[in-house]
KEVO-40788 format. One line per field, with one value per atom (N, C-alpha, C, O, CB): residue in one letter; chain; atom name; x negated, y negated, z negated. Coordinates in Angstrom, 2 decimals. Glycine has a CB too. Example, Ala and Ser with C-alpha at 12.3 -4.5 7.8 and 13.67 -1.06 7.14 Angstrom:
rest <- c(A_A_A_A_A_S_S_S_S_S)
kette <- c(A_A_A_A_A_A_A_A_A_A)
atom <- c(N_CA_C_O_CB_N_CA_C_O_CB)
east <- c(-13.19_-12.30_-13.20_-14.24_-11.31_-12.85_-13.67_-12.90_-13.41_-14.08)
north <- c(5.69_4.50_3.30_3.32_4.47_2.25_1.06_-0.03_-1.14_0.60)
up <- c(-7.80_-7.80_-7.80_-8.46_-9.05_-7.08_-7.14_-7.87_-8.04_-5.72)
//
This chain:
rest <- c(X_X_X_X_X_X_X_X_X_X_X_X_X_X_X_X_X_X_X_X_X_X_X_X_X_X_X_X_X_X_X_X_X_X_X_X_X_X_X_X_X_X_X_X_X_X_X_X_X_X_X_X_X_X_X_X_X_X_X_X_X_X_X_X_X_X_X_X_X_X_X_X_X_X_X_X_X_X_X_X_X_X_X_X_X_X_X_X_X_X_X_X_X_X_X_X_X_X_X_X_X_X_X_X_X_X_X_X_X_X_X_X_X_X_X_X_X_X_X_X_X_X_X_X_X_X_X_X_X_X_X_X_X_X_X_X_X_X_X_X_X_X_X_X_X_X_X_X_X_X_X_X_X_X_X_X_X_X_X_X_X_X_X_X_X_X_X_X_X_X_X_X_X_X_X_X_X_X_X_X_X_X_X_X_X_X_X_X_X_X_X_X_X_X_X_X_X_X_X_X_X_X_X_X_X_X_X_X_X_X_X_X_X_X_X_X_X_X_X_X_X_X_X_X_X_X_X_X_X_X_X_X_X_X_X_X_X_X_X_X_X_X_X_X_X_X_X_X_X_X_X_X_X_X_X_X_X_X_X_X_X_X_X_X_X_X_X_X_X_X_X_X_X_X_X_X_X_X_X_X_X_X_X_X_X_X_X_X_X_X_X_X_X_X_X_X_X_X_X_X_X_X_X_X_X_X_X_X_X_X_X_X_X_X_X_X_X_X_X_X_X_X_X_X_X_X_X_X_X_X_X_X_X_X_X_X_X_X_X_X_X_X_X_X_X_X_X_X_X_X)
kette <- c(A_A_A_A_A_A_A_A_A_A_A_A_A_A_A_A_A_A_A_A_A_A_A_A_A_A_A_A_A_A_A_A_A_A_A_A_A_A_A_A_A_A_A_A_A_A_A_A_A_A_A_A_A_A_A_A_A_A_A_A_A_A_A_A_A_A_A_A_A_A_A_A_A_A_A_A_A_A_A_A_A_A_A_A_A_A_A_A_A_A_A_A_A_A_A_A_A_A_A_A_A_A_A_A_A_A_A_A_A_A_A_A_A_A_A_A_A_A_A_A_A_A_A_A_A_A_A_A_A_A_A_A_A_A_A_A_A_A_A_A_A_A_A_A_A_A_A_A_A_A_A_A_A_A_A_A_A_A_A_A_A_A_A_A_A_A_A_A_A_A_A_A_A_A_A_A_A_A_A_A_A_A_A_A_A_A_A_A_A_A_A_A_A_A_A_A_A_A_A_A_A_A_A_A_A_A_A_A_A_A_A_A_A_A_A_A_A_A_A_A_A_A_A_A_A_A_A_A_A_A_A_A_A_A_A_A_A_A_A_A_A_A_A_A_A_A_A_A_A_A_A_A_A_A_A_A_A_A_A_A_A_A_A_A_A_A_A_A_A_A_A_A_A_A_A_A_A_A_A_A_A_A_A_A_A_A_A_A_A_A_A_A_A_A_A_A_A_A_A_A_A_A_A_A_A_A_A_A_A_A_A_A_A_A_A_A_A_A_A_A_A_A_A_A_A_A_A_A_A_A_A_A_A_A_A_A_A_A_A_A_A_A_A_A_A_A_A_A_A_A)
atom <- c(N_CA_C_O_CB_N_CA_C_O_CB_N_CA_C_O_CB_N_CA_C_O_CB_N_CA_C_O_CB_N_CA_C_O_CB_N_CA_C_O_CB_N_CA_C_O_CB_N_CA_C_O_CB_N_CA_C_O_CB_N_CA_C_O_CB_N_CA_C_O_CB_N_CA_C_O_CB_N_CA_C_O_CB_N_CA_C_O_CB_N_CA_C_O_CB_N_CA_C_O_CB_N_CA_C_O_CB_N_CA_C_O_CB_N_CA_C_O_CB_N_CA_C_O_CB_N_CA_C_O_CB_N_CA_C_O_CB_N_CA_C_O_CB_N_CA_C_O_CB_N_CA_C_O_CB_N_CA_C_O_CB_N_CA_C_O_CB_N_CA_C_O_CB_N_CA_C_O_CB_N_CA_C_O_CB_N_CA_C_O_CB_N_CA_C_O_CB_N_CA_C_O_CB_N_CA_C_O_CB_N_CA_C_O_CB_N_CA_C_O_CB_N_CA_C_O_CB_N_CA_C_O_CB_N_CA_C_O_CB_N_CA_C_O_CB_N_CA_C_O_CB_N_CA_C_O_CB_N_CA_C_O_CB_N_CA_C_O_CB_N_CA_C_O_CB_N_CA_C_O_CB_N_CA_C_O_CB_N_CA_C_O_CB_N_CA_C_O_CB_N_CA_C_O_CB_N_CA_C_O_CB_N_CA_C_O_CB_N_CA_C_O_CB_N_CA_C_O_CB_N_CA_C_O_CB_N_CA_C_O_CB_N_CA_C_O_CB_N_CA_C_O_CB_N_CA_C_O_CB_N_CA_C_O_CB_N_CA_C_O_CB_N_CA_C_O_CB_N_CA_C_O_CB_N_CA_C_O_CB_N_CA_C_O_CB_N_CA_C_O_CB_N_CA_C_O_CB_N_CA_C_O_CB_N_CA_C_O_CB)
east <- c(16.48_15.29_15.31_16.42_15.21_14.10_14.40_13.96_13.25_14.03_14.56_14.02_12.93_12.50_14.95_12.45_11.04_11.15_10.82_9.55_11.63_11.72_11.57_11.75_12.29_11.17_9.60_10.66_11.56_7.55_9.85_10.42_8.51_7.69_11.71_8.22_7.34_7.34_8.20_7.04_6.23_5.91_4.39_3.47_6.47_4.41_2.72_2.34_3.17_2.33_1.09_0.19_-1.22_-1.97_0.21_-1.66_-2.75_-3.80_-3.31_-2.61_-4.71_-5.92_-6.83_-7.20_-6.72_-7.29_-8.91_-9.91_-9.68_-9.05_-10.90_-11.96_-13.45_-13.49_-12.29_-14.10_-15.64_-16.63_-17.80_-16.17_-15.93_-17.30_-17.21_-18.20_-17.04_-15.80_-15.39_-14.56_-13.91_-15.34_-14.40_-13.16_-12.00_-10.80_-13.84_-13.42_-12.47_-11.70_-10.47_-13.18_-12.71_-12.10_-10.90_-9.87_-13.37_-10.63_-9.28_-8.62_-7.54_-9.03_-8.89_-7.67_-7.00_-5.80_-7.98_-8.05_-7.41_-6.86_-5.80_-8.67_-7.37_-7.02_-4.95_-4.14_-8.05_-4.73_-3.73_-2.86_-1.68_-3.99_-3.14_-2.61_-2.42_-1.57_-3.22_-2.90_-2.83_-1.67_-0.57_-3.94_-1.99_-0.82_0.52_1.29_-0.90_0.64_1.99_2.18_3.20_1.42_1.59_1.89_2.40_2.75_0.47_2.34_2.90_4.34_4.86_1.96_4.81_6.51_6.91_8.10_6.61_6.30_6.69_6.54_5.46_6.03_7.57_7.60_7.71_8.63_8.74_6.77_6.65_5.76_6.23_8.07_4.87_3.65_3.79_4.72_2.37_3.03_2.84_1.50_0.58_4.32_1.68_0.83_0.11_0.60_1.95_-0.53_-1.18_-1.84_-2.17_-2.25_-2.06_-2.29_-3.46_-2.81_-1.37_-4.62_-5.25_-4.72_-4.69_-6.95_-4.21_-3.49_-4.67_-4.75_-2.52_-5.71_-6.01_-7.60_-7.59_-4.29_-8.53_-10.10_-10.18_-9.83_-12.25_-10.86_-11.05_-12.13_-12.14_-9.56_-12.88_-13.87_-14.42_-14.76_-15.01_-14.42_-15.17_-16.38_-16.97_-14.92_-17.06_-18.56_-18.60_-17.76_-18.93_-19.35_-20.17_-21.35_-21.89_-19.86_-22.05_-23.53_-24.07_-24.73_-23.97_-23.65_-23.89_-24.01_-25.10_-25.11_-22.96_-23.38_-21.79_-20.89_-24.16_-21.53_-20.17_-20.18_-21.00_-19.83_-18.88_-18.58_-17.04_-16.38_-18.73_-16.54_-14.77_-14.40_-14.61_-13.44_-13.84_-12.86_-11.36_-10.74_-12.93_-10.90_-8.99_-8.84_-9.36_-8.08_-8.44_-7.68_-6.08_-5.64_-7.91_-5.31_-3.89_-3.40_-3.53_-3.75_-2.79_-2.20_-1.09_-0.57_-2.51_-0.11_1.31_1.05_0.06_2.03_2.09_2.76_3.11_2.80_3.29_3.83_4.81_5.64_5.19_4.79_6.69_6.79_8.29_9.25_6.18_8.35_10.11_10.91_10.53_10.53_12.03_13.43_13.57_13.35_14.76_14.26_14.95_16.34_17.16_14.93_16.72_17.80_18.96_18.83_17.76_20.13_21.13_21.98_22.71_21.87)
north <- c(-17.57_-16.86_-15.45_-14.92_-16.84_-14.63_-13.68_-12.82_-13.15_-13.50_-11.48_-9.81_-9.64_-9.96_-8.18_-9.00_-8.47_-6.67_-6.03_-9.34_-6.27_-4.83_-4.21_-4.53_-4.37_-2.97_-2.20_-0.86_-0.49_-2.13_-0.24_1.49_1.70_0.99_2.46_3.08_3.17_4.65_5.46_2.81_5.06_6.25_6.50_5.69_6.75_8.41_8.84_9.04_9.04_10.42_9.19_8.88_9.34_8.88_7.54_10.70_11.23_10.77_10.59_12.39_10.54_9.47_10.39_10.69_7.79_10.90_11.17_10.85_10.81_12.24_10.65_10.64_11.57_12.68_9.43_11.31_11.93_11.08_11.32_12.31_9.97_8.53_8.34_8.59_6.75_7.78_6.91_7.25_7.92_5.45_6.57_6.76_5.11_4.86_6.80_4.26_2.93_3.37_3.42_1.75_3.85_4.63_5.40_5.01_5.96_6.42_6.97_6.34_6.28_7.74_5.59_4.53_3.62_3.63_3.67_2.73_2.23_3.36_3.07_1.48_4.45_5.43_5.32_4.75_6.46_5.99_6.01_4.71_4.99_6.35_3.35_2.26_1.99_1.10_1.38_2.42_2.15_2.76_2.22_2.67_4.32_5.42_4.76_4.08_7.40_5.01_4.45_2.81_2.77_4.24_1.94_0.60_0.91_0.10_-0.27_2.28_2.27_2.80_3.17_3.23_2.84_3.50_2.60_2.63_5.70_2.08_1.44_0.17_-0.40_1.89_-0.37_-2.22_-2.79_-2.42_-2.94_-3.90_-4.64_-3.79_-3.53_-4.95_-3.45_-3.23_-3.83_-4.60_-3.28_-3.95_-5.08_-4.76_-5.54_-5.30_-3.38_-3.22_-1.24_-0.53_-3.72_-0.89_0.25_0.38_-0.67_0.18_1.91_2.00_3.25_4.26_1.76_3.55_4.84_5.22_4.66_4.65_6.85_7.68_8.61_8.93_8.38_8.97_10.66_10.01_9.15_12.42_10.68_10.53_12.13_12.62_8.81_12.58_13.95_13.82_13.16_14.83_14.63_15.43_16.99_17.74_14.81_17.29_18.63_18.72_17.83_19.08_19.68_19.87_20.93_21.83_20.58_20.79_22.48_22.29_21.20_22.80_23.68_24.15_22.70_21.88_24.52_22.53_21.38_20.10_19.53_21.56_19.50_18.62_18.03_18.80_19.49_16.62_16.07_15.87_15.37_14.77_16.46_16.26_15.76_15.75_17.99_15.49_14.60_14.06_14.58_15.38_13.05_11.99_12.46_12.79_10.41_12.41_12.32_11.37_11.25_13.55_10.94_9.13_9.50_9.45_6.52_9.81_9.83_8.15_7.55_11.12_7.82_6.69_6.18_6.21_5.92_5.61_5.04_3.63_2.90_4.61_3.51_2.40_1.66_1.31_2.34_0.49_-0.31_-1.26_-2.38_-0.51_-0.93_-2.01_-2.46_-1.77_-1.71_-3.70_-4.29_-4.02_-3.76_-5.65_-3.94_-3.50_-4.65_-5.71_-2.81_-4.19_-5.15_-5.63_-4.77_-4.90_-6.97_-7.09_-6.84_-6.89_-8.37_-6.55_-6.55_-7.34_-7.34_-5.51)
up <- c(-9.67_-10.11_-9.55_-9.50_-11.66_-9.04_-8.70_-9.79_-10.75_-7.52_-9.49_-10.45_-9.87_-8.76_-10.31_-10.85_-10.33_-10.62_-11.62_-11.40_-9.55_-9.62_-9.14_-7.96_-9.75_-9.30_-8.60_-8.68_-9.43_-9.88_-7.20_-7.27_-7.35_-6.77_-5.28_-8.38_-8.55_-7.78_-8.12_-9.82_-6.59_-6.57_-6.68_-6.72_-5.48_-6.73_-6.92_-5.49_-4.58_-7.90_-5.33_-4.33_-4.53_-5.39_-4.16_-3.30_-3.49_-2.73_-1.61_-3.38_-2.70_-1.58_-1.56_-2.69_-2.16_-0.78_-0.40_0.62_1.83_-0.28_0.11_1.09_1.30_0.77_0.95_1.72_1.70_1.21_0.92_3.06_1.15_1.00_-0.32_-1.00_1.85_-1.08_-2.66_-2.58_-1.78_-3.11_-3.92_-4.77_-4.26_-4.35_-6.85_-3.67_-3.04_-2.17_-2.19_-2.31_-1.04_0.51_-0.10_0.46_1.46_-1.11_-1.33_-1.59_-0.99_-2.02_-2.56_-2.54_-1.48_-1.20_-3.35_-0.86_0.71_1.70_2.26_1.64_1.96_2.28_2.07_2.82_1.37_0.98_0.51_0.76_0.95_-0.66_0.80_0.52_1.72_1.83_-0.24_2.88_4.36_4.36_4.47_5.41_4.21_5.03_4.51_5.19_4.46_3.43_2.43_3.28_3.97_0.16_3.29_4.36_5.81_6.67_4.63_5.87_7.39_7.41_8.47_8.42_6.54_6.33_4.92_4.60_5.92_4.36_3.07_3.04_3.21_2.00_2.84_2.78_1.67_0.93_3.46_1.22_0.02_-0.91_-2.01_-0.60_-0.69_-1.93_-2.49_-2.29_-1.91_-3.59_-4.49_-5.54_-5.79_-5.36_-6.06_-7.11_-7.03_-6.16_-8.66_-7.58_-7.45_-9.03_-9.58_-6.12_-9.88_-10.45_-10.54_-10.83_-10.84_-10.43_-10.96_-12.50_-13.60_-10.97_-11.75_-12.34_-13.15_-14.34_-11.27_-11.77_-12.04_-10.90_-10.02_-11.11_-11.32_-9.85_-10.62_-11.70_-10.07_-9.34_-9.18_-7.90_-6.86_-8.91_-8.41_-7.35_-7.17_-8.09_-7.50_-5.76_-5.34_-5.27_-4.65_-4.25_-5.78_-6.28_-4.94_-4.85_-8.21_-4.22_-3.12_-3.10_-2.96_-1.26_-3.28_-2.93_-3.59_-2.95_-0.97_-5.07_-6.14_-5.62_-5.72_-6.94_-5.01_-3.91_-3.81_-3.49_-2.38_-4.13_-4.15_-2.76_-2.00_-5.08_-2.57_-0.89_-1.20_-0.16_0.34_-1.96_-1.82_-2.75_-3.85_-1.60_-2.66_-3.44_-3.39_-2.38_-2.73_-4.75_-4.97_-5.68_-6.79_-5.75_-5.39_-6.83_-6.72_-5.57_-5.84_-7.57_-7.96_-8.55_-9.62_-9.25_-7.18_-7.96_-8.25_-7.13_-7.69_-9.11_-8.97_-7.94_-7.99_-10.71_-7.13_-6.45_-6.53_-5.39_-6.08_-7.07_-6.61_-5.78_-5.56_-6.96_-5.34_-4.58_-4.49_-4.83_-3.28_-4.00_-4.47_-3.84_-2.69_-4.53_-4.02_-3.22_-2.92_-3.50_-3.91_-1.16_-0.68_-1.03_-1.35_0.38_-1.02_-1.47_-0.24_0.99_-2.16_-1.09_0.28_0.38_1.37_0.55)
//
């Protein structure tokens, strides 16, 4: 049977478009140095207001993903 065990880290995403785009955003970069995703959590969404006018996305999210065995 295997463990199911997760290293959990945080993770900041932004975009100009959504709050989706930050999140894939984030889930890409982290896929390019990080092996075995598995799961993602919204932490935190945040936005910048200018000249009253939303111009950015932040989504704070936790990670998970499994250790390799050795």
């Amino acid at each position: 049977m295997q463990d199911h065990i997760y290293k959990v880290i945080q993770l900041v995403g932004s975009s100009e478009v959504s709050t989706d785009d930050a999140i894939k955003t984030a889930i890409a970069r982290a896929s390019k140095t990080l092996k075995h995703l598995r799961w993602f959590e919204v932490v935190e969404t945040r936005g910048h207001i200018e000249n009253e006018r939303l111009t950015h996305f932040q989504v704070t999210l936790k990670v998970g993903f499994s250790l390799e065995e050795r």
